[in-house]
C-alpha positions in Angstrom: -34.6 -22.8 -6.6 -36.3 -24.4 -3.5 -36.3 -21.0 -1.9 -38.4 -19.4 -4.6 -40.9 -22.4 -5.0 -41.4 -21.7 -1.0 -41.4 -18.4 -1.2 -44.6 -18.6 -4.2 -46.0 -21.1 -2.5 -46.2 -20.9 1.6 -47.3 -24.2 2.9 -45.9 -26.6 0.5 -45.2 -30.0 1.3 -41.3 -30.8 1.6 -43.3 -34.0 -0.6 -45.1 -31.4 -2.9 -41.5 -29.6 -3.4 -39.6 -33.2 -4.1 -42.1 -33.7 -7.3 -42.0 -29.4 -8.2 -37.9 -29.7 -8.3 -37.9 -33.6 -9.7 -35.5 -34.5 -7.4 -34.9 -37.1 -5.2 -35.8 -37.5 -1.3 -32.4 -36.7 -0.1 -31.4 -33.7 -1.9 -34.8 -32.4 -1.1 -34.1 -32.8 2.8 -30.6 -31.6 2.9 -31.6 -28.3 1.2 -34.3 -27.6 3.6 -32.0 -28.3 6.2 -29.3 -25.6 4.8 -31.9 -22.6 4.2 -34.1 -23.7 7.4 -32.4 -23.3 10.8 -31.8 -26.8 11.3 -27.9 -27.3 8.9 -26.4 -29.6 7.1 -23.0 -30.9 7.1 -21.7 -29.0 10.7 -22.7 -26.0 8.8 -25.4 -24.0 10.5 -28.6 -23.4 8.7 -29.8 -20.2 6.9 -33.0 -19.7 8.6 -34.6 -18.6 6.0 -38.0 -21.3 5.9 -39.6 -22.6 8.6 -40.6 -26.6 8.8 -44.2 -27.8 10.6 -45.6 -30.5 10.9 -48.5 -30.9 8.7 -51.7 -30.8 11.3 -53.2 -33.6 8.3 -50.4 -35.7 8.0 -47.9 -35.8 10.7 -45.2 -37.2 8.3 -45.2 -34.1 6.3 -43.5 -30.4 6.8 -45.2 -27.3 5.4 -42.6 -24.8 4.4 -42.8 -21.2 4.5 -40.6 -18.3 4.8 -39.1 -17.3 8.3 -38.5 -13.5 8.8 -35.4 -13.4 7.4 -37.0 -15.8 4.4 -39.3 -12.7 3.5 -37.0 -9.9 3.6 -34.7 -11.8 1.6 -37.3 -12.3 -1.1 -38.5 -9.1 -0.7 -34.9 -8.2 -1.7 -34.5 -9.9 -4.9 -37.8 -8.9 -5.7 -36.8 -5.3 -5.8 -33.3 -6.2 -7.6 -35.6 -7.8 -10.0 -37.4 -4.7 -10.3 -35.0 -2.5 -11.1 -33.9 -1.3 -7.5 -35.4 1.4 -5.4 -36.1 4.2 -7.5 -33.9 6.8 -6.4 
C-alpha cells in the first residue's frame, strides 16, 4: 500500500504517509526501508523509492519512486489495464 501512495504522490513525507496509512512510526520506517534500498531485517532492500532529505525540514524524507519504482508501477498499471493489447 505504501508503494502505491508513493507512487500517486512523489514527494510525500515518510510523516505525510504515517497519517495516509494510520499507522504507527515504526511500521512506517521499516517499510520504507524494505522497498527503498536501505533493508530491513538483514534482508536487502527493494529499491524501489528513493528517501531525501526534505530541503524545509531536515528531519523529514520525501519519497518517490527509484527507476525500478516506476517501471514496476508502470507494470501493474498495464495488468490493471488489461495487458498489452496484443
Amino acid at each position: 500500500m505504501a508503494f502505491l501512495y508513493v507512487a500517486a504522490r512523489p514527494d510525500i513525507t515518510q510523516r505525510e504517509l504515517l497519517k495516509v496509512l494510520d499507522a504507527t512510526d515504526s511500521v512506517v520506517s521499516r517499510a520504507m526501508a524494505v522497498i527503498s534500498h536501505v533493508g530491513a531485517g538483514g534482508v536487502d532492500g527493494l529499491n524501489l523509492i528513493t528517501m531525501e532529505e526534505d530541503p524545509k525540514d531536515r528531519r523529514q524524507k520525501l519519497l518517490r519512486l527509484s527507476r525500478a519504482g516506476e517501471k514496476l508501477a508502470a507494470e501493474m498499471l498495464e495488468d490493471l489495464n488489461g495487458g498489452a493489447q496484443k
